[in-house]
DOVEX-58293 format. One record per atom (N, C-alpha, C): x, y, z negated; atom name. Coordinates in steps of 0.02 Angstrom, whole numbers, plus 50000, padded with zeros to 5 digits. Layout:
<rec X="X" Y="Y" Z="Z" atom="CA"/>
...
This chain:
<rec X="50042" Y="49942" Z="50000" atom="N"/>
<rec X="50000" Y="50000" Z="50000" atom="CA"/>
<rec X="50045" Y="50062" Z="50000" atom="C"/>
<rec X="50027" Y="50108" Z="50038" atom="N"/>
<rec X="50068" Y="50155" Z="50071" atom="CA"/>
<rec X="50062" Y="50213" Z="49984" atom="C"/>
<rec X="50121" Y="50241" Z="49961" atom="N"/>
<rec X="50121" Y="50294" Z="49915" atom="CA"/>
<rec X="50061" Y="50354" Z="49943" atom="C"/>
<rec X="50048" Y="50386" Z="49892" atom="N"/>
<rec X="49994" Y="50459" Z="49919" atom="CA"/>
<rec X="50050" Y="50512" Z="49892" atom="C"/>
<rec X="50044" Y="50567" Z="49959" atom="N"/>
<rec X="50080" Y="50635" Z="49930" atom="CA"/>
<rec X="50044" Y="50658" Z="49885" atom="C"/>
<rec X="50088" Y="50700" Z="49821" atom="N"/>
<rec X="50044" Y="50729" Z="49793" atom="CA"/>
<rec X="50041" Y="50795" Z="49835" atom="C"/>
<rec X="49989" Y="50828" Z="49826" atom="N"/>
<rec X="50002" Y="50914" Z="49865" atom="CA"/>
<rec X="50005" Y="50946" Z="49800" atom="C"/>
<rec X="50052" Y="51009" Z="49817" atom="N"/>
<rec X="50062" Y="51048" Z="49766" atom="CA"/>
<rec X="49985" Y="51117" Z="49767" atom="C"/>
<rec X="49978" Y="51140" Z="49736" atom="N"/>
<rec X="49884" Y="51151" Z="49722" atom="CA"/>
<rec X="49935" Y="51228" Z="49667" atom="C"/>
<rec X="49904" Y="51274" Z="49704" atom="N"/>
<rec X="49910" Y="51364" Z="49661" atom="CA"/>
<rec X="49829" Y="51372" Z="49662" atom="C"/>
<rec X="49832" Y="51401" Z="49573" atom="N"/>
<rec X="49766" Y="51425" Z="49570" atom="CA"/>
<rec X="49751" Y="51501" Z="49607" atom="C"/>
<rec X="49676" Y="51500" Z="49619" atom="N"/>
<rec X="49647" Y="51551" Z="49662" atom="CA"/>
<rec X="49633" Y="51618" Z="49601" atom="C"/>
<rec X="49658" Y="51678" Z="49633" atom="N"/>
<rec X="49624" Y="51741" Z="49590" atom="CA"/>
<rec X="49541" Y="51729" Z="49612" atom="C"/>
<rec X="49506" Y="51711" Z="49659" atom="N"/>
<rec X="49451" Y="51734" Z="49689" atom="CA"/>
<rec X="49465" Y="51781" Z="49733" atom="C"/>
<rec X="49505" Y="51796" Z="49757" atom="N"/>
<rec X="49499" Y="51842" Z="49825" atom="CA"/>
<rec X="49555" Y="51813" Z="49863" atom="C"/>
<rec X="49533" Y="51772" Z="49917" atom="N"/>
<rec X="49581" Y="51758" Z="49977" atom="CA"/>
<rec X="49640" Y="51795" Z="49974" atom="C"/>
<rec X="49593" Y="51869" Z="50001" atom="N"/>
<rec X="49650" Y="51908" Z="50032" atom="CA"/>
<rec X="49719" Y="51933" Z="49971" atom="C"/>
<rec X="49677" Y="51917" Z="49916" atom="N"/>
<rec X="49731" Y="51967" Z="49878" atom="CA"/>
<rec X="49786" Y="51880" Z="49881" atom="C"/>
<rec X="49751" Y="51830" Z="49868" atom="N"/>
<rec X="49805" Y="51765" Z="49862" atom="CA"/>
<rec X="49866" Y="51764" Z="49933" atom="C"/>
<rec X="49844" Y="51776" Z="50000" atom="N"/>
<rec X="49868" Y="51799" Z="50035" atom="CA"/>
<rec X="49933" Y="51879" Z="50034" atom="C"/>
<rec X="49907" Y="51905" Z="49981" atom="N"/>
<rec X="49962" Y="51949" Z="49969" atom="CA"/>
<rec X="49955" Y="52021" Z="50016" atom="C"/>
<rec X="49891" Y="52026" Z="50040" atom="N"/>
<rec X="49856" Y="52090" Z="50072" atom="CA"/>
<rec X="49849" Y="52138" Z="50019" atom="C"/>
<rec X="49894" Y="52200" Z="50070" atom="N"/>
<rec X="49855" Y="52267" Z="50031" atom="CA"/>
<rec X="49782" Y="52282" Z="50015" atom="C"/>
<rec X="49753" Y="52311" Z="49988" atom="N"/>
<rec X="49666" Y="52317" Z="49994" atom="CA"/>
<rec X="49630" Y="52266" Z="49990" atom="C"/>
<rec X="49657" Y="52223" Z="49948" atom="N"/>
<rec X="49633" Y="52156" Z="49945" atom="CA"/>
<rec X="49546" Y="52167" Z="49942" atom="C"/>
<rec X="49546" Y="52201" Z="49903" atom="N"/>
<rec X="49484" Y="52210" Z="49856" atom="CA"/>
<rec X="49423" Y="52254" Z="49914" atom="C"/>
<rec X="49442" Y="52294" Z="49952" atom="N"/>
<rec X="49407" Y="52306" Z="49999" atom="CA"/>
<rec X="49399" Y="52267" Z="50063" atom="C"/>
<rec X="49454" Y="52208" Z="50078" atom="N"/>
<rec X="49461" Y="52164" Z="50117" atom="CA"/>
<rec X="49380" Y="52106" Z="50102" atom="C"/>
<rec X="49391" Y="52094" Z="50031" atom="N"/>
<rec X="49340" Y="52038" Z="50023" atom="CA"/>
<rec X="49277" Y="52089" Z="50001" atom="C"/>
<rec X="49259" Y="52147" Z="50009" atom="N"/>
<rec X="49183" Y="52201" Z="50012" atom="CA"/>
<rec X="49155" Y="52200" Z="50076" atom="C"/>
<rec X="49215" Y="52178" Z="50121" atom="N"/>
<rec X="49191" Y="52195" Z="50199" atom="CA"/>
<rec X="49171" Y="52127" Z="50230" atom="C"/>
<rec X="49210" Y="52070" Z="50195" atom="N"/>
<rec X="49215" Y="52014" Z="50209" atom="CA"/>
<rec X="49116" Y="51989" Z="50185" atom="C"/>
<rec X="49118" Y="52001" Z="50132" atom="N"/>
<rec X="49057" Y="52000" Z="50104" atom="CA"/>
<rec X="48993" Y="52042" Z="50161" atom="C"/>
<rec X="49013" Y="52080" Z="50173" atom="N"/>
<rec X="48945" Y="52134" Z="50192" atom="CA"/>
<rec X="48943" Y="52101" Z="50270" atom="C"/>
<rec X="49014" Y="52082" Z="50310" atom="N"/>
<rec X="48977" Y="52049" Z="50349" atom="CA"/>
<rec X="48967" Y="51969" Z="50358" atom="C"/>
<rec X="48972" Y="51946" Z="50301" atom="N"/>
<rec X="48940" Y="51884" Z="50291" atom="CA"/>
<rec X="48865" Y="51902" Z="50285" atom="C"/>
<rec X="48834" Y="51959" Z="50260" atom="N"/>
<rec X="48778" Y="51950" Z="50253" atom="CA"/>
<rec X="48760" Y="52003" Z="50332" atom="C"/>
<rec X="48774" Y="52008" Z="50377" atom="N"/>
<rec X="48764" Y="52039" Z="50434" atom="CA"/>
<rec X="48740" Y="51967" Z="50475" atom="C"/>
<rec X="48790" Y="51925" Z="50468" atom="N"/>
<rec X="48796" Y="51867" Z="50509" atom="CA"/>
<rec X="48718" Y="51840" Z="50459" atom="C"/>
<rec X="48715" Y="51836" Z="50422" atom="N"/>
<rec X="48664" Y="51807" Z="50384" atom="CA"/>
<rec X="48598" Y="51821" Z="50432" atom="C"/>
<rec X="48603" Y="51894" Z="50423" atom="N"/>
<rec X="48527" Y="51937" Z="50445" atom="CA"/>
<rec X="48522" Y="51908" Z="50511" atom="C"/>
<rec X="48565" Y="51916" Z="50554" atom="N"/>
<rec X="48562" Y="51899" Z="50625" atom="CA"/>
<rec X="48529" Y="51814" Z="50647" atom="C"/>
<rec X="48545" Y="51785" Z="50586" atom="N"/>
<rec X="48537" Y="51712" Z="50605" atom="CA"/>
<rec X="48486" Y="51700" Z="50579" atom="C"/>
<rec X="48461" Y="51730" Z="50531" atom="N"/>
<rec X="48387" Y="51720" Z="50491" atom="CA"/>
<rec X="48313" Y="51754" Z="50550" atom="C"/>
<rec X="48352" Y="51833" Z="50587" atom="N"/>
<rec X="48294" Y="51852" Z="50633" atom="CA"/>
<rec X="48307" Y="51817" Z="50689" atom="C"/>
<rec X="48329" Y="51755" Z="50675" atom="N"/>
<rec X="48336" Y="51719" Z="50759" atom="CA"/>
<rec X="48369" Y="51787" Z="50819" atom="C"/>
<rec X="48416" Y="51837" Z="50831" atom="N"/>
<rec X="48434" Y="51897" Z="50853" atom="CA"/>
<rec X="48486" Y="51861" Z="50895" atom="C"/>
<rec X="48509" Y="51876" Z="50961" atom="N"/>
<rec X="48576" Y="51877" Z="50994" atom="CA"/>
<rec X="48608" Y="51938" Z="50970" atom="C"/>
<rec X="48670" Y="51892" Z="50981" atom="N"/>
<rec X="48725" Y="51950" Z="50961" atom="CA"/>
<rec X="48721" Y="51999" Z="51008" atom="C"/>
<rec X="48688" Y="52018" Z="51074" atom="N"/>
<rec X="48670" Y="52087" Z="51104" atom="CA"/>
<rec X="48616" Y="52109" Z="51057" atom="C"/>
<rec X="48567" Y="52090" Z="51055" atom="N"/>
<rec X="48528" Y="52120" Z="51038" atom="CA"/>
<rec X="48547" Y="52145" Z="50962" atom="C"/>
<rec X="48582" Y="52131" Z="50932" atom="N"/>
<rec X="48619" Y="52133" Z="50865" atom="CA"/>
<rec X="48650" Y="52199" Z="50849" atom="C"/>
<rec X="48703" Y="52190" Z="50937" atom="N"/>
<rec X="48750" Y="52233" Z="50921" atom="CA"/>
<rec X="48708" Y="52306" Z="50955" atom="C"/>
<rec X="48650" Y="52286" Z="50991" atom="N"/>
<rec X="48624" Y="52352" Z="51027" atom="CA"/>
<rec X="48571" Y="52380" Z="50981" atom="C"/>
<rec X="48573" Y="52359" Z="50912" atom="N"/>
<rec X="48516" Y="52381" Z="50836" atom="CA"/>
<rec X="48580" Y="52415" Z="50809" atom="C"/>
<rec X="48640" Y="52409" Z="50806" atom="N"/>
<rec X="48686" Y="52435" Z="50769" atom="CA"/>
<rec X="48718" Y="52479" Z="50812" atom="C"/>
<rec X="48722" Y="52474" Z="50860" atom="N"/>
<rec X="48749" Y="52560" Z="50913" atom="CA"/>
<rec X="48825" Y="52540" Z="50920" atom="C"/>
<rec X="48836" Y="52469" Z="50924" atom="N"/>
<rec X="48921" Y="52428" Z="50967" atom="CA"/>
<rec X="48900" Y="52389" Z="51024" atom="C"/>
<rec X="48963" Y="52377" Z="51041" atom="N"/>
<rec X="48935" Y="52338" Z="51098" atom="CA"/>
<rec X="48962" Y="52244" Z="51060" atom="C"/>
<rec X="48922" Y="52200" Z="51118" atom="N"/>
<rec X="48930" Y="52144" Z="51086" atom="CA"/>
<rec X="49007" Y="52112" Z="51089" atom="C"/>
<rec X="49049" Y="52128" Z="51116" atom="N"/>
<rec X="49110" Y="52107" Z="51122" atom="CA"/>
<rec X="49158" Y="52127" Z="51048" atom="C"/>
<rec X="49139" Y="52178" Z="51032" atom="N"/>
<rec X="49159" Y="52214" Z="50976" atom="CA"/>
<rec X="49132" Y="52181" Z="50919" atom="C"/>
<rec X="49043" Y="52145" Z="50905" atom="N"/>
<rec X="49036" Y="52121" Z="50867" atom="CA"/>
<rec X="49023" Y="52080" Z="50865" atom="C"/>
<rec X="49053" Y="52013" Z="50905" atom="N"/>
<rec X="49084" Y="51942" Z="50920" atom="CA"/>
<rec X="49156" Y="51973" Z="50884" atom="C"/>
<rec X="49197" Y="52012" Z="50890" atom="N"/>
<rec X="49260" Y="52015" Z="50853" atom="CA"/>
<rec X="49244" Y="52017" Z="50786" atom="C"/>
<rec X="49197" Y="52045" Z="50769" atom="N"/>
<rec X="49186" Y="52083" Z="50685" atom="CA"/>
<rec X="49164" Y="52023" Z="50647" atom="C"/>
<rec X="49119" Y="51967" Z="50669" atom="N"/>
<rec X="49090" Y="51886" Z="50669" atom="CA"/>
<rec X="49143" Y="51864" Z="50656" atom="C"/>
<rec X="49192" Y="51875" Z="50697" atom="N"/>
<rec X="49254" Y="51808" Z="50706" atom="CA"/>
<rec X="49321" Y="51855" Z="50663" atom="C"/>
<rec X="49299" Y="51902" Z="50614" atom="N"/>
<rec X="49346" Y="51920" Z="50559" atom="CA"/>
<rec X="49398" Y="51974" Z="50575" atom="C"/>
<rec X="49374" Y="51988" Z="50632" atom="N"/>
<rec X="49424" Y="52054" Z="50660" atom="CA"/>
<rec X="49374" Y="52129" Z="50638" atom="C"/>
<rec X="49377" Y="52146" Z="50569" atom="N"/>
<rec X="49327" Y="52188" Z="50570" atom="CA"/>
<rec X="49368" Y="52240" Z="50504" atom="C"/>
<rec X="49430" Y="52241" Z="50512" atom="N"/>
<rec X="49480" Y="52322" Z="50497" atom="CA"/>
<rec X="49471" Y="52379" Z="50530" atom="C"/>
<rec X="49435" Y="52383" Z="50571" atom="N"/>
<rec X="49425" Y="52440" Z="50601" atom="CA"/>
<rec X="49363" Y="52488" Z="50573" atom="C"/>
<rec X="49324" Y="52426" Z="50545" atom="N"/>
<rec X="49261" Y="52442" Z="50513" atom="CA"/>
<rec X="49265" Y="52499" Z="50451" atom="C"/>
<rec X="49240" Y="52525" Z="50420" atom="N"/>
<rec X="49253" Y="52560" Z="50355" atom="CA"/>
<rec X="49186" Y="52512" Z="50325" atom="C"/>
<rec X="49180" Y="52512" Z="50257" atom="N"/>
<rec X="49141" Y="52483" Z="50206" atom="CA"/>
<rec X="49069" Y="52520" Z="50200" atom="C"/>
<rec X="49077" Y="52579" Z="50233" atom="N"/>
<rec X="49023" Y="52632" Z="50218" atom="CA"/>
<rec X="48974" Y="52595" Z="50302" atom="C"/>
<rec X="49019" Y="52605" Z="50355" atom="N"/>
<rec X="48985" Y="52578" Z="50423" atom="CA"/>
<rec X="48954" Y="52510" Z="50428" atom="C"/>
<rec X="48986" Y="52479" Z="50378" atom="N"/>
<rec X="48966" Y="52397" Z="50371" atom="CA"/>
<rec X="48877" Y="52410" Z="50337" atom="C"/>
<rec X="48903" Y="52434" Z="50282" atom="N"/>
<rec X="48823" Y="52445" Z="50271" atom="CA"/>
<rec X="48778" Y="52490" Z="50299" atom="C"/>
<rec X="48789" Y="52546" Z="50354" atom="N"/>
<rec X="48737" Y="52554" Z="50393" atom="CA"/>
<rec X="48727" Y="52525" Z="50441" atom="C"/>
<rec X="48755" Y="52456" Z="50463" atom="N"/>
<rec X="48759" Y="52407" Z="50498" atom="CA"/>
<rec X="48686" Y="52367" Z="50479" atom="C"/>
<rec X="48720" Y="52377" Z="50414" atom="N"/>
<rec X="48646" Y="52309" Z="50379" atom="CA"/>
<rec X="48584" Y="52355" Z="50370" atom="C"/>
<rec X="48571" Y="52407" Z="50363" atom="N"/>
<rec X="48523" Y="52460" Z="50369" atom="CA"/>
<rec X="48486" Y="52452" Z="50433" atom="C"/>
<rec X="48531" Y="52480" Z="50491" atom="N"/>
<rec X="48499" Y="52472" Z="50550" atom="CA"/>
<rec X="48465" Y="52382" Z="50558" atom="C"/>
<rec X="48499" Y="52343" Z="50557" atom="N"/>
<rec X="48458" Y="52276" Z="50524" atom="CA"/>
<rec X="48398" Y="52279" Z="50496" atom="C"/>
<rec X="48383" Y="52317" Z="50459" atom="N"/>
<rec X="48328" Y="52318" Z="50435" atom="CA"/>
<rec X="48326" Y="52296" Z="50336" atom="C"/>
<rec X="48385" Y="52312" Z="50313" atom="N"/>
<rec X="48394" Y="52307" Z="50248" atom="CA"/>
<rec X="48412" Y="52373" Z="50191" atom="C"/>
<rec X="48389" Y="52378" Z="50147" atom="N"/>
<rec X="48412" Y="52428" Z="50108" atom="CA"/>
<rec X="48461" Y="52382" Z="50103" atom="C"/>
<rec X="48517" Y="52478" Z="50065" atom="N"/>
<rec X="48558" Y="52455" Z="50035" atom="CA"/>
<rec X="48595" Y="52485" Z="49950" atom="C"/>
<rec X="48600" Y="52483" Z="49925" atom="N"/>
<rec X="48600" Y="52512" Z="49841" atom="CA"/>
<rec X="48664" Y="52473" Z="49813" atom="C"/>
<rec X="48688" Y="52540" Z="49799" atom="N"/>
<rec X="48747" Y="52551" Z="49771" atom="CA"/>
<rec X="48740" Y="52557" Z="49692" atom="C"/>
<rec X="48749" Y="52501" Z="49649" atom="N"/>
<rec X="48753" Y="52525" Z="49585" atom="CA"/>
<rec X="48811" Y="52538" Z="49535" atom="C"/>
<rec X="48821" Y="52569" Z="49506" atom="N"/>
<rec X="48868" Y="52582" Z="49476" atom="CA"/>
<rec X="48852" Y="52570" Z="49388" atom="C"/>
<rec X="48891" Y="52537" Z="49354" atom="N"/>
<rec X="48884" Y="52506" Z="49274" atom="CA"/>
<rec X="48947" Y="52475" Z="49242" atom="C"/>
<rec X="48944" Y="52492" Z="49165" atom="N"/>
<rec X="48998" Y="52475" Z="49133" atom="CA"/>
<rec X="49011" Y="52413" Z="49157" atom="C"/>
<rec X="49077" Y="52393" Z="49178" atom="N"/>
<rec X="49077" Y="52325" Z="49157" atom="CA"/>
<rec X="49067" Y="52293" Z="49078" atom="C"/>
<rec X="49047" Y="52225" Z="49096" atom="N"/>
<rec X="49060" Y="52184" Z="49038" atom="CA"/>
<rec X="49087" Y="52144" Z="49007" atom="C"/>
<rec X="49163" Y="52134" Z="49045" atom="N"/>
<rec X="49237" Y="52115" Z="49015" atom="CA"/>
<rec X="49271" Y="52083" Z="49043" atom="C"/>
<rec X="49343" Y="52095" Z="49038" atom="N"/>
<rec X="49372" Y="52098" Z="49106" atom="CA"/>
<rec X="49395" Y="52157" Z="49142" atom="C"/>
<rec X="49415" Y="52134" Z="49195" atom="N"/>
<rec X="49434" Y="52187" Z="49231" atom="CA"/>
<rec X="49371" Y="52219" Z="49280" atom="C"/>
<rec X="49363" Y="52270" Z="49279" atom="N"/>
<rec X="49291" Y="52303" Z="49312" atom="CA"/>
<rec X="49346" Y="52274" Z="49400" atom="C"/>
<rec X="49262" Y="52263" Z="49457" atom="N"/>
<rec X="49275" Y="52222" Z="49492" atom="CA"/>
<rec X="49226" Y="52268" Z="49541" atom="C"/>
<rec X="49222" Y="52273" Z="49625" atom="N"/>
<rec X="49179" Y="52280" Z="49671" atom="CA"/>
<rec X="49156" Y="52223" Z="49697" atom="C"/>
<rec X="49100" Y="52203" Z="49717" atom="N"/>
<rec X="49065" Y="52148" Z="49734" atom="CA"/>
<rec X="49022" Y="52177" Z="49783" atom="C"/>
<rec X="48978" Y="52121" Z="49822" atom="N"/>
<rec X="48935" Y="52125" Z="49863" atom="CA"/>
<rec X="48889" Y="52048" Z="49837" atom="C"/>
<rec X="48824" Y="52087" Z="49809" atom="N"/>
<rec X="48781" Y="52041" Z="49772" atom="CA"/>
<rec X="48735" Y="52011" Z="49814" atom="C"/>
């Protein structure tokens, strides 16, 4: 019976990007988030990505890139009038944290 490698295994902070060692980690995984839930909306209204990208004022080549994680160009503020034009509020809350290090999320 053949030996098993062990793999060597680093624990995760929770943010990819910051484990990756990216500047802006923290706005990396806000954007990552907002368009996970873009891709969400799109697939829930049954929508092509034209018709997607022609509710948000891009063209679809641009947001086939933004889908497939090329979406630095984006700012955090455009992402969510992205999801607006979609057809979603969007609300920004702001509150103490409750222990720990205070954190940005996309809920």
């Amino acid at each position: 019976m053949p030996r098993r490698e062990t793999l060597e295994q680093e624990p995760s902070t929770g943010n990819v990007f910051a484990d990756l060692g990216l500047a802006d980690a923290g706005e990396h995984l806000i954007k990552a988030g907002l368009v996970v839930r873009i891709d969400r909306t799109i697939r829930q209204r049954k929508l092509t990505q034209a018709a997607a990208a022609q509710l948000m004022g891009i063209d679809q080549p641009k947001f086939s890139a933004m889908l497939a994680g090329q979406f630095r160009g984006y700012s955090v503020e455009r992402l969510m009038r992205f999801l607006v034009a979609l057809g979603h509020d969007v609300e920004i809350v702001v509150k103490p944290r409750k222990r720990g290090t205070a954190e940005l999320r996309v809920a």
